[in-house]
C-alpha positions as CSV (number, residue, x, y, z in Angstrom):
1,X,12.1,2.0,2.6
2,X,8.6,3.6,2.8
3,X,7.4,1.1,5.2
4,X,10.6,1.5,7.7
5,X,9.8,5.3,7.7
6,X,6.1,4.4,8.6
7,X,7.1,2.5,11.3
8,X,9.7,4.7,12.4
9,X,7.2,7.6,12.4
10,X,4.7,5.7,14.4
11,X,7.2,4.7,16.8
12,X,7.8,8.5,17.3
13,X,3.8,9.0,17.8
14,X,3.4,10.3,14.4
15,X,-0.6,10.4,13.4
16,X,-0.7,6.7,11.9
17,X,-4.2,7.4,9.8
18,X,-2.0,9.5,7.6
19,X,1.0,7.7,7.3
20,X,-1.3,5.1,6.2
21,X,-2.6,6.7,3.4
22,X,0.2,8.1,2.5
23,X,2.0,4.7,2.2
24,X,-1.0,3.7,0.7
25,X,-1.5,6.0,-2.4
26,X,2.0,5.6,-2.9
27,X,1.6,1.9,-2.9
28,X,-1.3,2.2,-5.2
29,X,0.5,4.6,-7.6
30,X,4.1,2.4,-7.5
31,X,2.0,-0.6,-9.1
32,X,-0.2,1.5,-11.5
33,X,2.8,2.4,-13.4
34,X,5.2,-0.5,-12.7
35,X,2.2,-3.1,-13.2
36,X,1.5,-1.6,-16.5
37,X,4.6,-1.5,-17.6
38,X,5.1,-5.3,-16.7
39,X,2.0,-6.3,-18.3
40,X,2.4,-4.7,-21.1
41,X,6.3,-5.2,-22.1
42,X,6.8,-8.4,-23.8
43,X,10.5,-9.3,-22.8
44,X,8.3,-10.7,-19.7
45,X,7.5,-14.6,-19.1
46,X,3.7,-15.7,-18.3
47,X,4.7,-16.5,-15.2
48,X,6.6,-13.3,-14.5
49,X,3.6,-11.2,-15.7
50,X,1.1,-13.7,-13.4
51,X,3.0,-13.4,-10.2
52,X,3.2,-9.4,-10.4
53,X,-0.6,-8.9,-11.3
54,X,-1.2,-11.0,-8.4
55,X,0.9,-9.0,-6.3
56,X,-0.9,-5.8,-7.7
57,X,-4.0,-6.8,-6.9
58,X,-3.4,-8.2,-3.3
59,X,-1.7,-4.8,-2.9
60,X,-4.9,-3.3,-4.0
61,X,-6.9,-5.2,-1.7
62,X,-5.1,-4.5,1.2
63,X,-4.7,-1.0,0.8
64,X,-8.9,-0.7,-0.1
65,X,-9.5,-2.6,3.6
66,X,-7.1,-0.4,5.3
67,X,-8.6,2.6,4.2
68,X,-12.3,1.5,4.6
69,X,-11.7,-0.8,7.7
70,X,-12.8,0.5,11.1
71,X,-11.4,3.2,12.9
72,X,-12.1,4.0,16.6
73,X,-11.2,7.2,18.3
74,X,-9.8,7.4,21.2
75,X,-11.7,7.8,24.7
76,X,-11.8,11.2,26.0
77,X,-10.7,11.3,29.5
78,X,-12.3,13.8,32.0
């Protein structure tokens, strides 16, 4: 759902740099709680609990390169 209205607002020409941090501290914050809660209820399989941490932390990864990956400003035209 969050990533449709990302799209939808940079299909409109919305400023993408904050959309993507938006989308990305939510991203962050979704797995902070949901990953804790995952690793540390016990009703939860090995495998379950494996393939969620792994999700968290590609998650993580991806939202620390998009917000420290290169940006480049547009050209000014004169």
């Amino acid at each position: 759902m969050l990533a449709s209205t990302f799209l939808f607002q940079l299909a409109r020409g919305a400023s993408s740099w904050r959309l993507l941090q938006a989308l990305g501290v939510w991203s962050v914050g979704f797995w902070v709680i949901r990953g804790g809660d995952i690793l540390l209820d016990s009703q939860w399989s090995l495998g379950f609990k494996t393939v969620h941490t792994l999700l968290m932390f590609g998650t993580f990864i991806l939202v620390a390169l998009s917000m420290t990956g290169r940006r480049t400003s547009s050209p000014t035209r004169g």
